[in-house]
VEXDREN-2710 file (C-alpha; in Angstrom, 1 decimal):
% VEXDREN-2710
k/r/px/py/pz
1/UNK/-42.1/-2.3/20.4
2/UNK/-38.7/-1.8/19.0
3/UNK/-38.7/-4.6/16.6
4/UNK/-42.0/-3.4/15.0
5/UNK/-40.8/0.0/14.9
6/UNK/-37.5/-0.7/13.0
7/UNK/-40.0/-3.0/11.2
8/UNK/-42.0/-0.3/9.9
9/UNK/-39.1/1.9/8.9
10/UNK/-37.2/-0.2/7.2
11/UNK/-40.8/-0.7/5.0
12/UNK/-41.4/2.7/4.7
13/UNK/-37.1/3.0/3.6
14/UNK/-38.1/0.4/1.0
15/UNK/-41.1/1.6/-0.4
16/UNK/-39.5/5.1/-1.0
17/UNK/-36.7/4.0/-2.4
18/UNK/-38.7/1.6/-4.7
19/UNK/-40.9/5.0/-5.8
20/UNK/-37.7/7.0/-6.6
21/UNK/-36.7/4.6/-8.7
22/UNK/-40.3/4.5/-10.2
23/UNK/-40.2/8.0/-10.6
24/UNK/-36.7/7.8/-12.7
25/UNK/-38.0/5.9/-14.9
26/UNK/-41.5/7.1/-15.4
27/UNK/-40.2/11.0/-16.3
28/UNK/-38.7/10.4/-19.1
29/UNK/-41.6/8.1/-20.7
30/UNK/-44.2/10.9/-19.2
31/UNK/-42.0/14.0/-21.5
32/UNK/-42.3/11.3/-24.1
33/UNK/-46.0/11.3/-24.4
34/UNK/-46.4/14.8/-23.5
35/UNK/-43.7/16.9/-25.3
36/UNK/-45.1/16.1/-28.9
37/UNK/-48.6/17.4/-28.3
38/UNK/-47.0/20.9/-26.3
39/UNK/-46.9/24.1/-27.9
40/UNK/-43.3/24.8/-26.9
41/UNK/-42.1/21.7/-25.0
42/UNK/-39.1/22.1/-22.8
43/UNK/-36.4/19.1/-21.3
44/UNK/-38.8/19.4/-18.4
45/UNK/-42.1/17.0/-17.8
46/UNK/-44.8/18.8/-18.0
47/UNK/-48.7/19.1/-18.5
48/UNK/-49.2/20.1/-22.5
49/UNK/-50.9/23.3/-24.1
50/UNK/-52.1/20.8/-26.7
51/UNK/-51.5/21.2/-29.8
52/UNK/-51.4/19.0/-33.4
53/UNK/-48.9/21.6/-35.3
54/UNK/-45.5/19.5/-34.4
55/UNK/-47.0/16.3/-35.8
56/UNK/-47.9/18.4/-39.1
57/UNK/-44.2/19.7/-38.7
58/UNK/-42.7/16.5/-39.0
59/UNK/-44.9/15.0/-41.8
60/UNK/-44.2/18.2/-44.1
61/UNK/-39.9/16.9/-43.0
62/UNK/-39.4/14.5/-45.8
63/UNK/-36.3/13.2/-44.2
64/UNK/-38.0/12.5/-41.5
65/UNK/-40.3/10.0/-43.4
66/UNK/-37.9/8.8/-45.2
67/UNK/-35.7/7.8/-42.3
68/UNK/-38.7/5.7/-40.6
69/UNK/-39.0/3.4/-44.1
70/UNK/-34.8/3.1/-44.0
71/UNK/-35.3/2.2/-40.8
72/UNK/-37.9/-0.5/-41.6
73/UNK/-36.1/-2.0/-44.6
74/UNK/-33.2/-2.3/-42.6
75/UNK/-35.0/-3.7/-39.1
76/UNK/-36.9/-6.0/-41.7
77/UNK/-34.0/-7.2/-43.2
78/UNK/-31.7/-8.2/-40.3
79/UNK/-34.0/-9.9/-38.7
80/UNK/-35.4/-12.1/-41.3
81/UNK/-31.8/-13.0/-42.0
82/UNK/-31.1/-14.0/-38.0
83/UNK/-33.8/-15.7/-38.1
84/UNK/-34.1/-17.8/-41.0
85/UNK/-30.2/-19.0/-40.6
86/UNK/-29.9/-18.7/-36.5
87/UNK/-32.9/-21.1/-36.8
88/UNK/-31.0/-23.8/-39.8
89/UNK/-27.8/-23.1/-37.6
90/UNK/-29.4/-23.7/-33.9
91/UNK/-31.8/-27.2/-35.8
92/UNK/-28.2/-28.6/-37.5
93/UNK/-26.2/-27.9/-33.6
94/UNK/-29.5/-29.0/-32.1
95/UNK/-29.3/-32.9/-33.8
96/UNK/-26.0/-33.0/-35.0
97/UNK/-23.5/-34.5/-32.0
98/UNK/-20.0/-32.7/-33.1
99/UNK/-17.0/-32.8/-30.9
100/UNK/-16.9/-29.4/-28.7
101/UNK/-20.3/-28.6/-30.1
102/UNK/-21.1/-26.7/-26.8
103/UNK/-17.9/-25.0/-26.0
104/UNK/-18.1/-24.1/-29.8
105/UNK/-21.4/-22.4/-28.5
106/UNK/-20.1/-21.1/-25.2
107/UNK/-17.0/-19.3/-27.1
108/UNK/-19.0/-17.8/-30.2
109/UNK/-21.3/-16.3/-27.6
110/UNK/-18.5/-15.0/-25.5
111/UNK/-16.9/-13.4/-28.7
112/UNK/-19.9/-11.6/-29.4
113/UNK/-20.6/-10.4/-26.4
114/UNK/-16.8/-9.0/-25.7
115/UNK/-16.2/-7.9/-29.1
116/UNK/-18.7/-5.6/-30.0
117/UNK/-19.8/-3.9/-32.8
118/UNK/-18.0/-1.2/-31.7
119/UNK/-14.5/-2.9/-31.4
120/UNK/-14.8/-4.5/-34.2
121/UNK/-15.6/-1.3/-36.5
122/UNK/-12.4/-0.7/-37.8
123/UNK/-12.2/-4.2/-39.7
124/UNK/-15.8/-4.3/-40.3
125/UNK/-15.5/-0.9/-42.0
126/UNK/-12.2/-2.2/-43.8
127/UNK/-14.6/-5.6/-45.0
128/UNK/-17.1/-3.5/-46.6
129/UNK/-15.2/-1.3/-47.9
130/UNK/-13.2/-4.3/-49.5
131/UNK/-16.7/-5.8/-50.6
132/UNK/-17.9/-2.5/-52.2
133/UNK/-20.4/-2.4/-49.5
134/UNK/-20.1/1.4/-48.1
135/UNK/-23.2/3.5/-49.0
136/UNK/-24.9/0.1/-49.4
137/UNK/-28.1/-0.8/-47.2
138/UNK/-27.2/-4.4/-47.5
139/UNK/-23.7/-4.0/-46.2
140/UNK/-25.8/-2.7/-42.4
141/UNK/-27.7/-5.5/-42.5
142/UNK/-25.3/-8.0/-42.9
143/UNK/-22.7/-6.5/-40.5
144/UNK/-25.3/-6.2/-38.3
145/UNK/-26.9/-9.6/-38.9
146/UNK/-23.5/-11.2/-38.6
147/UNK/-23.5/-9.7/-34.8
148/UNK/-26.5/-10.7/-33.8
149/UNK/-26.4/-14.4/-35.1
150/UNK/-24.2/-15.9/-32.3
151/UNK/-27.0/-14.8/-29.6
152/UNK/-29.8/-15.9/-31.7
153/UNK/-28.2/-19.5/-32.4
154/UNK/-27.7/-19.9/-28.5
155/UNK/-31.3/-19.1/-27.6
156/UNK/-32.5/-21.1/-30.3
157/UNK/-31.0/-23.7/-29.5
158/UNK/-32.6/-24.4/-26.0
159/UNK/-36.2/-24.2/-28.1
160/UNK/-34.6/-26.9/-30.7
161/UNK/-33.9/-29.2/-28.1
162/UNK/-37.6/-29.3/-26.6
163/UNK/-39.4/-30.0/-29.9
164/UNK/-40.1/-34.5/-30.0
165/UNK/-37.9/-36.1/-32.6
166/UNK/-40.4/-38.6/-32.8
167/UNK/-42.2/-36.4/-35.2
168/UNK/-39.3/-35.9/-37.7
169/UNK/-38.9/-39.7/-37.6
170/UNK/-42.4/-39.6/-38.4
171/UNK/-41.9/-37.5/-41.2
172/UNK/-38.3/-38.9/-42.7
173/UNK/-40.6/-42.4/-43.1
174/UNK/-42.9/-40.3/-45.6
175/UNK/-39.9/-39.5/-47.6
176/UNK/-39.3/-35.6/-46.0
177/UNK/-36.6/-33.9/-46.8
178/UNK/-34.2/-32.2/-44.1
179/UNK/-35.2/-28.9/-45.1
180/UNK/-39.1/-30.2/-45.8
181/UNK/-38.7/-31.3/-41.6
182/UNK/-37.5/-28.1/-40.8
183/UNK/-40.2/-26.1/-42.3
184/UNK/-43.4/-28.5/-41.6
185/UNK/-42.6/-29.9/-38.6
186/UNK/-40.1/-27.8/-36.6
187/UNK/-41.0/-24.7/-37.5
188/UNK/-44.4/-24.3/-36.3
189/UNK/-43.2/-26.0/-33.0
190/UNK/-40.9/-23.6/-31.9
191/UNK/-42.6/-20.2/-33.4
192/UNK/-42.9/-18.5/-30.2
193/UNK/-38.8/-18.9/-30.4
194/UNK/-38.7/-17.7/-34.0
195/UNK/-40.9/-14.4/-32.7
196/UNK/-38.4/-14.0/-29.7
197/UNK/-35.4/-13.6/-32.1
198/UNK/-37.3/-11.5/-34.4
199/UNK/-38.6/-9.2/-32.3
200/UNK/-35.2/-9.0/-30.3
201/UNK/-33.3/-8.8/-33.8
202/UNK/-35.3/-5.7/-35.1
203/UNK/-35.3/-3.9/-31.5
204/UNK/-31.8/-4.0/-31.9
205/UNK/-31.7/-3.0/-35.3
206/UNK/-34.6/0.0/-34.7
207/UNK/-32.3/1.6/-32.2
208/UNK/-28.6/1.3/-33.6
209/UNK/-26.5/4.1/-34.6
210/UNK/-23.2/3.4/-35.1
211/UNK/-23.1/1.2/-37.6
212/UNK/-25.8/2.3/-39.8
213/UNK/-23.7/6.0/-39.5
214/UNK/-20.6/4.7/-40.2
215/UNK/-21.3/2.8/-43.4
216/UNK/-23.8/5.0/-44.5
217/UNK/-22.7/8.1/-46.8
218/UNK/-25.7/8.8/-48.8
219/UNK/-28.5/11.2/-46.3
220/UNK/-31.8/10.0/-48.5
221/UNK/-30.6/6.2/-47.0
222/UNK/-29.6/6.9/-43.1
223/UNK/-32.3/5.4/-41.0
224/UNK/-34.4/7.3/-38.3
225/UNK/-31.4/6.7/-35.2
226/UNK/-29.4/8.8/-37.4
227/UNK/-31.4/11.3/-38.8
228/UNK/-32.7/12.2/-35.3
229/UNK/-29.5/13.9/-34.7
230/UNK/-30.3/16.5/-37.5
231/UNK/-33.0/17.7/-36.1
232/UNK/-31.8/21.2/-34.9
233/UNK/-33.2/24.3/-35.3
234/UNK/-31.5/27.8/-37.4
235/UNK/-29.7/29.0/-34.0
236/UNK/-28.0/25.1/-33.8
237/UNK/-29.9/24.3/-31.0
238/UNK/-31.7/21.4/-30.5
239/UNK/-35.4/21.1/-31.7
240/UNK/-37.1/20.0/-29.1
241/UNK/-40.6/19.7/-30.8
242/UNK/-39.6/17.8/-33.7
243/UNK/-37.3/15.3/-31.9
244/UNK/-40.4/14.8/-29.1
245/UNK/-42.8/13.9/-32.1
246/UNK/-40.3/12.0/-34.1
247/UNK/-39.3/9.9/-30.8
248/UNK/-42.7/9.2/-29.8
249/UNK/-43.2/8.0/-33.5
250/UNK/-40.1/6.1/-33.8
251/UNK/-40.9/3.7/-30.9
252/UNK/-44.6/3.0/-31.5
253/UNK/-43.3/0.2/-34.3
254/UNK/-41.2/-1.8/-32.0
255/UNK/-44.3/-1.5/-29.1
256/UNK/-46.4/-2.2/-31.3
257/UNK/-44.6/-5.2/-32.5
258/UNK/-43.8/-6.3/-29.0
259/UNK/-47.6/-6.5/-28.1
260/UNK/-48.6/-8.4/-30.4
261/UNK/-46.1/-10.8/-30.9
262/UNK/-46.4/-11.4/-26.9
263/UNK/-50.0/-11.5/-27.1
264/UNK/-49.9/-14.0/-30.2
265/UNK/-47.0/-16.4/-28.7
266/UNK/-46.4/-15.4/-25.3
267/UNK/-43.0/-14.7/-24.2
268/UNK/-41.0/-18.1/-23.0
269/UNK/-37.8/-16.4/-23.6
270/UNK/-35.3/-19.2/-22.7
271/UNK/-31.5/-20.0/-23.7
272/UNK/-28.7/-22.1/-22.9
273/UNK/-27.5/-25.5/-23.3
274/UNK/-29.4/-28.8/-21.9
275/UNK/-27.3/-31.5/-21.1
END
């Protein structure tokens, strides 16, 4: 009798637990999709008086707009940079037996994974500055292309190793070229890789700060991370409507994305090293 007793606490202990953390999660995605549609929303999850007028609020903000598109230029940027060369670096690791190849692997992961973006401002900043790159869109993507690489090699990697090198044989005795192989016949067998890394490279992009408001000067080219921090009414407090709507917006993309891709491909997210 005791045994089924401290049985069915120790459920009913877990289950609550389990919905408190539920319900820590779910508030803040429940003010998400109900503070743009209330008349005067409030840091507090509530049920809407609906309402259309902060959408119009924010389409009549033409930094607002313009911040999504910076923020798409730059999201489309880096990641078709991480992929394209995380993808010739990981195919090149993948065949070619070096010395050290996979503590060369182990230690660029490591490095980017200690020294992060923000440690490493101070010389970034320095580099671009150096490279006439402040104020420049391209200078974000590369610094933040440059971060991202490491990871994306090391994931890659893993999906390299799978594909059969009986089919690039097969290929290299038709007269292919390396880079013909990679694009006919590696390519297509590890795409759900090459939509993993893009769709991680662009999240990360979508949602960065630092970087993009450290090496950004001009306003009309700070992406949507950064101009979200504007967004304060007369008195200086914040404005809760527009930054509701503008958040709600600013993550459909990267749900969207996420969706589809997983739909398309699937998600076999895998990395490492195979002996």
């Amino acid at each position: 009798m005791n045994e089924s007793v401290t049985r069915a606490l120790t459920t009913i202990a877990r289950y609550t637990a389990l919905s408190l953390l539920l319900a820590f999660f779910t508030l803040p995605l429940l003010w998400l999709a109900f503070a743009p549609f209330d008349r005067t929303p409030t840091i507090a999850a509530s049920l809407p008086r609906f309402t259309l007028d902060n959408f119009r609020q924010l389409l009549e903000n033409p930094q607002a707009l313009r911040s999504l598109r910076n923020s798409a230029l730059l999201a489309a940027g880096t990641g078709a940079l991480v992929v394209v060369f995380s993808a010739l670096a990981a195919y090149a690791l993948s065949r070619v037996r070096l010395p050290g190849r996979d503590a060369l692997l182990y230690v660029l992961l490591l490095l980017s994974s200690i020294v992060t973006g923000t440690a490493a401002m101070v010389p970034l900043f320095n580099l671009a500055f150096e490279l006439g790159l402040i104020d420049e869109q391209l200078g974000v993507i590369l610094v933040l292309g440059g971060g991202l690489l490491p990871s994306a090699v090391f994931i890659l990697k893993d999906f390299m190793d799978g594909t059969p090198r009986s089919y690039e044989e097969s290929a290299r005795v038709f007269g292919a070229s390396p880079l013909q192989i990679v694009r006919h016949v590696v390519v297509p067998l590890v795409r759900p890789g090459l939509a993993t890394i893009a769709v991680w490279s662009v999240a990360q992009v979508w949602g960065n700060f630092l970087i993009p408001f450290l090496l950004l000067r001009s306003p009309e080219k700070s992406p949507a991370a950064v101009v979200m921090y504007t967004f304060y009414t007369e008195g200086g407090q914040p404005d809760l409507a527009l930054i509701a709507t503008f958040s709600l917006l600013y993550s459909l993309p990267v749900v969207l994305m996420f969706l589809f891709v997983s739909s398309r491909y699937g998600f076999r997210f895998h990395g490492g090293i195979k002996s």
